[in-house]
DRENPA-3360 file (N, C-alpha, C; in nm, 2 decimals, always signed):
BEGIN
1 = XXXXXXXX = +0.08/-0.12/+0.00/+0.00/+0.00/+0.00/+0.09/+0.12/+0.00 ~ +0.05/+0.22/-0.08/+0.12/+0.34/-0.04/+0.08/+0.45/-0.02 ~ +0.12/+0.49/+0.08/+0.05/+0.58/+0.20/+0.10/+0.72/+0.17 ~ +0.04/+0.84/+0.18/+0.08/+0.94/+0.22/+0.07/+1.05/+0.33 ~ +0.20/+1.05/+0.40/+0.13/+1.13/+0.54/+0.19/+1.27/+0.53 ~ +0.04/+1.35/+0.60/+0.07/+1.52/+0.55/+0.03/+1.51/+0.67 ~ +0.19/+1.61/+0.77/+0.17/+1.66/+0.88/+0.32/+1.72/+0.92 ~ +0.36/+1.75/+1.06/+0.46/+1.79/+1.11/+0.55/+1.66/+1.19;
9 = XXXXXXXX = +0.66/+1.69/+1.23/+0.77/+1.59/+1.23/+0.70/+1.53/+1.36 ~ +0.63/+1.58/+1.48/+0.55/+1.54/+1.59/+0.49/+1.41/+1.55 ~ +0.38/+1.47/+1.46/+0.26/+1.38/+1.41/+0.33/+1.21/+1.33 ~ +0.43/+1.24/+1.23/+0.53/+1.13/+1.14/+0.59/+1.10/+1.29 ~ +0.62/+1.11/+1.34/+0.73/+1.06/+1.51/+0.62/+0.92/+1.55 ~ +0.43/+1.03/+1.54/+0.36/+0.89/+1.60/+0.27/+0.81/+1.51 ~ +0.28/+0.84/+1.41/+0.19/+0.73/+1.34/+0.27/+0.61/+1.22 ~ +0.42/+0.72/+1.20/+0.56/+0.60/+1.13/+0.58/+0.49/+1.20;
17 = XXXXXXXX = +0.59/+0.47/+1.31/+0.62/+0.32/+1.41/+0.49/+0.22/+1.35 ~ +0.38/+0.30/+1.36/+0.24/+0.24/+1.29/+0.19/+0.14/+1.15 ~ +0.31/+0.25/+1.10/+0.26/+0.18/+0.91/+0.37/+0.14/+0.90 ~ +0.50/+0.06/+0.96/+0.62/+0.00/+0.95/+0.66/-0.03/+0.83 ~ +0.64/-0.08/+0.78/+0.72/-0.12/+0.61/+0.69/-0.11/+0.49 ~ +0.50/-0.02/+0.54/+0.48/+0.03/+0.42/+0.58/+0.16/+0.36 ~ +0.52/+0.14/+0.22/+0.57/+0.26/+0.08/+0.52/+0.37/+0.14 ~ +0.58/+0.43/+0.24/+0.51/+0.60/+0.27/+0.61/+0.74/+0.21;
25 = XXXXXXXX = +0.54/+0.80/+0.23/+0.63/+0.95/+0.18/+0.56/+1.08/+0.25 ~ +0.64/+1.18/+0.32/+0.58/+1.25/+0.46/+0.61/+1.38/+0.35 ~ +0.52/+1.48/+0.44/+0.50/+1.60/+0.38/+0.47/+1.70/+0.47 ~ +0.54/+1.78/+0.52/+0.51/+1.89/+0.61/+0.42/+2.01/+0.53 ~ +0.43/+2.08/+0.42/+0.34/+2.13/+0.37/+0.26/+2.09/+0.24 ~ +0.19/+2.19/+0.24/+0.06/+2.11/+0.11/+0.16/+2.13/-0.03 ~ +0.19/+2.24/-0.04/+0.30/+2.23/-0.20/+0.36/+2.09/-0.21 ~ +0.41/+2.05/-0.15/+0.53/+1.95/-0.17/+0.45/+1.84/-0.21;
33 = XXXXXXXX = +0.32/+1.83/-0.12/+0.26/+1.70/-0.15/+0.19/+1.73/-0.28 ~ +0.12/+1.83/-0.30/-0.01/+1.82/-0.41/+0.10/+1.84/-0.57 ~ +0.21/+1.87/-0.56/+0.32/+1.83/-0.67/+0.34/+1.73/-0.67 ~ +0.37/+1.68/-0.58/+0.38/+1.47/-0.54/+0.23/+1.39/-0.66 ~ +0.16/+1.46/-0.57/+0.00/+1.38/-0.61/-0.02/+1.39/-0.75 ~ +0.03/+1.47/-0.80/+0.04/+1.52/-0.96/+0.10/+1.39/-1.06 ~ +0.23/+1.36/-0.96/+0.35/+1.27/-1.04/+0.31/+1.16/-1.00 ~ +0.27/+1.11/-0.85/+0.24/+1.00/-0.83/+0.12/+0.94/-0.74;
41 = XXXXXXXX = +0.05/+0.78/-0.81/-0.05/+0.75/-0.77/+0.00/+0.71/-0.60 ~ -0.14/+0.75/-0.52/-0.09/+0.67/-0.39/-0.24/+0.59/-0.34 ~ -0.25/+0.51/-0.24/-0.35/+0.40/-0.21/-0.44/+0.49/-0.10 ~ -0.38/+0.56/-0.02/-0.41/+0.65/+0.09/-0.36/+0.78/+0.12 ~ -0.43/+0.92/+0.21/-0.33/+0.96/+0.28/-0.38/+1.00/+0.40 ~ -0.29/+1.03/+0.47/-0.31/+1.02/+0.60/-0.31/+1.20/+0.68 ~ -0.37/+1.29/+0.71/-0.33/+1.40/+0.74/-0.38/+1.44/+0.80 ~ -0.31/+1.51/+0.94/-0.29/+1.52/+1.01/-0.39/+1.59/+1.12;
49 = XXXXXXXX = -0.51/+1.59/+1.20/-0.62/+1.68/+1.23/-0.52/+1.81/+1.26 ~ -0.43/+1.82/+1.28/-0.40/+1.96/+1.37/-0.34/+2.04/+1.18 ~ -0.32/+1.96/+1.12/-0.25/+2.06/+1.01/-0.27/+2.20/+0.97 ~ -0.20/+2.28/+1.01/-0.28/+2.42/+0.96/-0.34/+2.45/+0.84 ~ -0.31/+2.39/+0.73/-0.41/+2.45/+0.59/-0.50/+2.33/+0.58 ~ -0.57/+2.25/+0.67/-0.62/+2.11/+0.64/-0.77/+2.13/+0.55 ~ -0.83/+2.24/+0.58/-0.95/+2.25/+0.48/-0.88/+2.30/+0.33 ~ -0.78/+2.32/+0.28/-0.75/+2.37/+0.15/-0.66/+2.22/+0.14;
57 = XXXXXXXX = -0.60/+2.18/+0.21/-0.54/+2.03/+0.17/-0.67/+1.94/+0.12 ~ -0.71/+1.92/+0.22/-0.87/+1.83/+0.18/-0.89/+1.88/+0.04 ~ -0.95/+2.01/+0.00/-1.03/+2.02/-0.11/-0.91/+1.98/-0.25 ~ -0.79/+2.01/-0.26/-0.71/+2.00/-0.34/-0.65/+1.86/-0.34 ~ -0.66/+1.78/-0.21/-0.61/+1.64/-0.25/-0.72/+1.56/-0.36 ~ -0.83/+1.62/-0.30/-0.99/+1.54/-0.35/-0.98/+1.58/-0.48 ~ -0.97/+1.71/-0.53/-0.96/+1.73/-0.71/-0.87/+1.64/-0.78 ~ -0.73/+1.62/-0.68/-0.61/+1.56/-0.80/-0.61/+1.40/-0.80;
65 = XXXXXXXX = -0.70/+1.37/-0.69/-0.66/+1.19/-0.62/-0.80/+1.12/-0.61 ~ -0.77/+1.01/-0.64/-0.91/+0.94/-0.59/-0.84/+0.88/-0.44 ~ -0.73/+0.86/-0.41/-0.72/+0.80/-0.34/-0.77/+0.82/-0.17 ~ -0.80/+0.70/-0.09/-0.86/+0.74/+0.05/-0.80/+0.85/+0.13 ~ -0.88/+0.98/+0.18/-0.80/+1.01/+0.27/-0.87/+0.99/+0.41 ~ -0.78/+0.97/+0.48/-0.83/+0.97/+0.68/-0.73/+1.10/+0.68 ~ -0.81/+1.13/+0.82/-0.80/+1.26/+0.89/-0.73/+1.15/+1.05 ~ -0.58/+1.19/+1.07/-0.55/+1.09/+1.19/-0.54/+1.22/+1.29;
73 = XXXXXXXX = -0.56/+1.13/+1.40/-0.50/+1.24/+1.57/-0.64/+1.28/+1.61 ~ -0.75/+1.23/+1.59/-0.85/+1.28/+1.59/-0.90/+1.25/+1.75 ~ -0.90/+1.34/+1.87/-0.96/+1.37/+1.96/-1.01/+1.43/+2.00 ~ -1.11/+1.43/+2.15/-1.24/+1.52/+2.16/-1.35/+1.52/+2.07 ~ -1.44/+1.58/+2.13/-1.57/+1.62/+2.05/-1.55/+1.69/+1.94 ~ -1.49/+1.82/+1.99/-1.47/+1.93/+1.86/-1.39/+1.88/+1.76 ~ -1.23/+1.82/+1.78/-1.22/+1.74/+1.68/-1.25/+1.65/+1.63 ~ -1.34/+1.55/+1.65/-1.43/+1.47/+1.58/-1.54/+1.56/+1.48;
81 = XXXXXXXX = -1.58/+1.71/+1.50/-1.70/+1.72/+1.46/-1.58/+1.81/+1.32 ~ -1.47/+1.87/+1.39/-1.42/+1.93/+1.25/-1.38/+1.83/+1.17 ~ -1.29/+1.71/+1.21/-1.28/+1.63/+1.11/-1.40/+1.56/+1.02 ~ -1.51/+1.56/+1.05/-1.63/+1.53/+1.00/-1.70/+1.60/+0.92 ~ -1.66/+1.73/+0.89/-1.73/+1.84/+0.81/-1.60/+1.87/+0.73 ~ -1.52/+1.82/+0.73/-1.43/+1.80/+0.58/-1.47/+1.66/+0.49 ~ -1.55/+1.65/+0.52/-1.60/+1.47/+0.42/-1.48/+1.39/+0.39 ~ -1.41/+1.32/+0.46/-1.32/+1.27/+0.43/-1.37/+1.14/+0.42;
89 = XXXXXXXX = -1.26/+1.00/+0.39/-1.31/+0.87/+0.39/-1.31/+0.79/+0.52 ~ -1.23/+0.91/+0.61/-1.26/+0.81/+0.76/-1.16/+0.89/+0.87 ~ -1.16/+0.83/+0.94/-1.06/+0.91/+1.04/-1.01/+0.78/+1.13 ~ -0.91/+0.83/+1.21/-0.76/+0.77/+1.28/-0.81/+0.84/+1.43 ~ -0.82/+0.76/+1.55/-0.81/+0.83/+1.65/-0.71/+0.90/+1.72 ~ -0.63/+0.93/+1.82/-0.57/+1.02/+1.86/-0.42/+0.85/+1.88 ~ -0.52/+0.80/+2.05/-0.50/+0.70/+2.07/-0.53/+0.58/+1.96 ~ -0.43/+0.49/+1.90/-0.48/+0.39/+1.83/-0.32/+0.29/+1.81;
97 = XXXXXXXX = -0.38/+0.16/+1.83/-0.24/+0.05/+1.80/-0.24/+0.07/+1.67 ~ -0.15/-0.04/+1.62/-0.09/-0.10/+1.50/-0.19/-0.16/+1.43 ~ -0.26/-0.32/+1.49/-0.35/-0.38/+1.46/-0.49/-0.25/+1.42 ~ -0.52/-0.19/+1.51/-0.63/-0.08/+1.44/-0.66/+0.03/+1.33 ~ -0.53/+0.04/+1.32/-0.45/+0.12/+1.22/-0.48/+0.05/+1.12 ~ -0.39/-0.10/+1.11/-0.39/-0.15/+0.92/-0.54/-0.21/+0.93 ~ -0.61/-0.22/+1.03/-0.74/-0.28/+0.98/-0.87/-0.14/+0.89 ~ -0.84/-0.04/+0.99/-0.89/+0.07/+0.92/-0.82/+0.12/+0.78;
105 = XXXXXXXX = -0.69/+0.12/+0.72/-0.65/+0.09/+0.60/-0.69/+0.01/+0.51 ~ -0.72/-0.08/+0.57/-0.76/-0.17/+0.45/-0.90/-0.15/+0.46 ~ -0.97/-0.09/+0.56/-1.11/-0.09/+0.55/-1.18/+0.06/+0.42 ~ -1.06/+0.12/+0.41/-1.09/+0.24/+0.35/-1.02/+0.22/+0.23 ~ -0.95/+0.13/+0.20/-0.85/+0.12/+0.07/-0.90/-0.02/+0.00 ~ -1.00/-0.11/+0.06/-1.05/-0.22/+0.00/-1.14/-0.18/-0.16 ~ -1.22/-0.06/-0.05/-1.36/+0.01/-0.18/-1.27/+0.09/-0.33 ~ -1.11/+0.10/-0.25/-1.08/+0.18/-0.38/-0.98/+0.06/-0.49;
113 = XXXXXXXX = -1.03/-0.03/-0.47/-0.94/-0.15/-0.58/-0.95/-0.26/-0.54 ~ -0.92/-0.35/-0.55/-0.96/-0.48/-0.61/-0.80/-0.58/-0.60 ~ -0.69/-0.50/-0.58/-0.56/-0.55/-0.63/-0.49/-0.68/-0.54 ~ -0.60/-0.70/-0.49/-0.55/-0.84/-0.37/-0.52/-0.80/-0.26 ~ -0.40/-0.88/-0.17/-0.39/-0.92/-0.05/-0.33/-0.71/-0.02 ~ -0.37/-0.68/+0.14/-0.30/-0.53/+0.15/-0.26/-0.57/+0.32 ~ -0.13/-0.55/+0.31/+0.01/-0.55/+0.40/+0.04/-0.44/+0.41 ~ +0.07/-0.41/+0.56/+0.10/-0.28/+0.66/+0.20/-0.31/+0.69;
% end
C-alpha cells in the first residue's frame, strides 16, 4: 500500500512506528505534497487533524486523487466534529495501536481497488 502522510515531524514521530514497512512519503506542507500527487498514484493519505491548511489540503487532494483520505489524531468532541465536516473517507483516533490502524487501511482502501492481499 502506499500511504501518504501530511503533517509535522511530531505527528510522522507517531503514526511511522504504525505503518512500518509500508511505501510512505511524509510532507510537512501542502505544496510539496499536491506536486507529489500530480506525479504520483498513492492508495491513501493520511493527514494530520492539527495541520494548519487542512480545509485547503482536503479540497485540493480530492480534485487531484481518488485515493482514501483519513483525517489521523482525531480527539475530543470538537475534533471529531471538525474532522467530519471536511468529508473525508474516515478518520484515525488520537490513541490507536498498530493492529487498528492496518485494519482501518484496509477498511478504507478495500472500496478503492480490487488489487489483492493489503500489507502494513
Amino acid at each position: 500500500m502506499k500511504l501518504m502522510i501530511l503533517g509535522n515531524e511530531k505527528a510522522l514521530r507517531a503514526i511511522a512506528p504504525l505503518v512500518g514497512d509500508s511505501d510512505f512519503v511524509h510532507f510537512s506542507e501542502i505544496s510539496g505534497a499536491i506536486d507529489t500527487l500530480s506525479k504520483r498514484e498513492f492508495d491513501v493519505i493520511l493527514l494530520d487533524s492539527q495541520f494548519p491548511e487542512i480545509e485547503e489540503a482536503c479540497c485540493r487532494i480530492k480534485e487531484i486523487t481518488p485515493a482514501a483520505l483519513l483525517i489521523f489524531g482525531v480527539s475530543g468532541e470538537d475534533s471529531w466534529k471538525r474532522a467530519w465536516a471536511l468529508d473525508v473517507d474516515g478518520f484515525v483516533p488520537d490513541k490507536i495501536g498498530k493492529a487498528e490502524l492496518v485494519a482501518r487501511l484496509k477498511a478504507v482502501f478495500r472500496p478503492c481497488t480490487n488489487r489483492g492481499k493489503v500489507t502494513v
